[in-house]
C-alpha positions as CSV (number, residue, x, y, z in Angstrom):
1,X,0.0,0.0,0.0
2,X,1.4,3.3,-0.9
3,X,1.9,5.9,1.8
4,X,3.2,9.5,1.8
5,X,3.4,11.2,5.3
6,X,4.1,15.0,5.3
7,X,6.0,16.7,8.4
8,X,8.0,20.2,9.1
9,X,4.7,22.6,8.9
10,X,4.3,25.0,11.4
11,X,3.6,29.0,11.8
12,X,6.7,30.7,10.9
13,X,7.4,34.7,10.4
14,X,7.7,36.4,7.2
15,X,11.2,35.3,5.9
16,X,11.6,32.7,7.7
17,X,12.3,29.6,6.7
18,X,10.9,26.0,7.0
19,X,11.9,22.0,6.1
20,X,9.0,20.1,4.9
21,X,10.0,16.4,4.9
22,X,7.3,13.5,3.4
23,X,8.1,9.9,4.3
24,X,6.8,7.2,1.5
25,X,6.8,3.5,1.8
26,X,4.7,0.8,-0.3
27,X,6.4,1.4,-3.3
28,X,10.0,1.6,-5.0
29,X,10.5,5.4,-3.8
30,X,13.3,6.1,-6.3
31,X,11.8,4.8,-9.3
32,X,9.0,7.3,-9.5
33,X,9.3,11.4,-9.9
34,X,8.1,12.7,-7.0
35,X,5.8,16.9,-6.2
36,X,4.6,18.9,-3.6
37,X,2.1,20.3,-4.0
38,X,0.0,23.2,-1.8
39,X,-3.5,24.3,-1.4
40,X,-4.3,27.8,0.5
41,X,-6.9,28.2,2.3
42,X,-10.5,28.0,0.1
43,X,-8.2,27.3,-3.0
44,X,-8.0,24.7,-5.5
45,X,-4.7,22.5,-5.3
46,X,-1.0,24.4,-6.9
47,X,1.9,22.3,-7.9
48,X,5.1,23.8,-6.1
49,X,7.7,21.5,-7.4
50,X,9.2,18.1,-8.6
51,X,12.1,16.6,-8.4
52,X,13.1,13.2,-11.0
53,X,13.7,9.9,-9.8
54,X,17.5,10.4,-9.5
55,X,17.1,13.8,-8.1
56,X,19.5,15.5,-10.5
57,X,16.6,17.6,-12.5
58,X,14.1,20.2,-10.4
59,X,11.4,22.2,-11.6
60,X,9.9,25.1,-9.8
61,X,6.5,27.0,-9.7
62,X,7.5,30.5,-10.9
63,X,6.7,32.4,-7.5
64,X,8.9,30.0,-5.2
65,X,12.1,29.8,-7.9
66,X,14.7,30.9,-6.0
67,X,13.4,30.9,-2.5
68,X,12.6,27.0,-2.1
69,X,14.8,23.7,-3.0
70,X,13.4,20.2,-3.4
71,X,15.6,17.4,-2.6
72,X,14.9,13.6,-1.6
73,X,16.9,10.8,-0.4
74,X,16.1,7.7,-2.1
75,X,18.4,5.5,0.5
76,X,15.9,6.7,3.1
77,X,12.4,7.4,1.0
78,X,12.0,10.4,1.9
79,X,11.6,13.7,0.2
80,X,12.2,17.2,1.2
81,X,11.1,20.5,0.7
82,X,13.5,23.4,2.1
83,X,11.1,27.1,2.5
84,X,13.2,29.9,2.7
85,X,12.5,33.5,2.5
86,X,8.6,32.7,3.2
87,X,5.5,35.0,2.6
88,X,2.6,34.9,3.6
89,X,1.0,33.8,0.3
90,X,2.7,30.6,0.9
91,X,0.3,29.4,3.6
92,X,-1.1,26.7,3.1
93,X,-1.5,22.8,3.4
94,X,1.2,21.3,1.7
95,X,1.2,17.2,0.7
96,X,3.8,15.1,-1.1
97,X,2.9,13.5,-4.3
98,X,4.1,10.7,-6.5
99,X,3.8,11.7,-10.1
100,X,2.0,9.2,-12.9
101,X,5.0,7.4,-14.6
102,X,3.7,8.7,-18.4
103,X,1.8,11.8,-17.8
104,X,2.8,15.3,-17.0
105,X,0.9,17.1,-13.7
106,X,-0.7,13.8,-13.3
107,X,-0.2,12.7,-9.2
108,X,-1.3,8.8,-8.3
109,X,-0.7,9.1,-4.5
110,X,-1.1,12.0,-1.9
111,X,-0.5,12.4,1.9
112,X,-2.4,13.7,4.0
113,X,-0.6,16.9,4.3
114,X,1.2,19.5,6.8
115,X,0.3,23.0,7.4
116,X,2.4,25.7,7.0
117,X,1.3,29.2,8.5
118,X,3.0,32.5,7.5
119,X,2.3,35.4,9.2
120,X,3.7,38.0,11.3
């Protein structure tokens, strides 16, 4: 059974900075591409980021390019998403996603998400 498990949310200041990490198991973790993705409050869902398999190639939603890094560790299935220089149009509930092996913004597995609160 595939599971994702999102941690690291929290209320932070604006600027500050945050470690999102997602824990998956039930499946081969480094054969699939991996997202986050976030949806603020009354929103639909926004992809944030993903990272390939091998976690050499990133890919960034224009308003966090520059301010946020995905990573993962495929020895220890997890991914990770680093927050810095937060605002507070960044709030929101943030879940890991494992991305459909063929098609683009396609996601077969979500967790249940973390929260992340920015506001002074």
């Amino acid at each position: 059974e595939v599971q994702l498990v999102e941690s690291g949310g929290g209320l932070v200041q604006p600027g500050g900075s945050l470690r999102l990490s997602c824990a998956a198991s039930g499946f081969t973790f480094g054969s699939y591409d991996m997202s986050w993705v976030r949806q603020a409050p009354g929103k639909g869902p926004e992809w944030v980021s993903t990272i390939n398999s091998g976690g050499d190639k990133t890919y960034f939603l224009d308003s966090v390019k520059g301010r946020f890094t995905i990573s993962r560790d495929n020895a220890k299935n997890t991914l990770y998403l680093q927050m810095n220089s937060l605002k507070p149009e960044d709030t929101g509930v943030y879940y890991c996603a494992r991305d459909h092996v063929s098609y683009a913004y396609v996601f077969d597995s979500w967790g249940q998400g973390t929260q992340v609160t920015v506001s002074s």
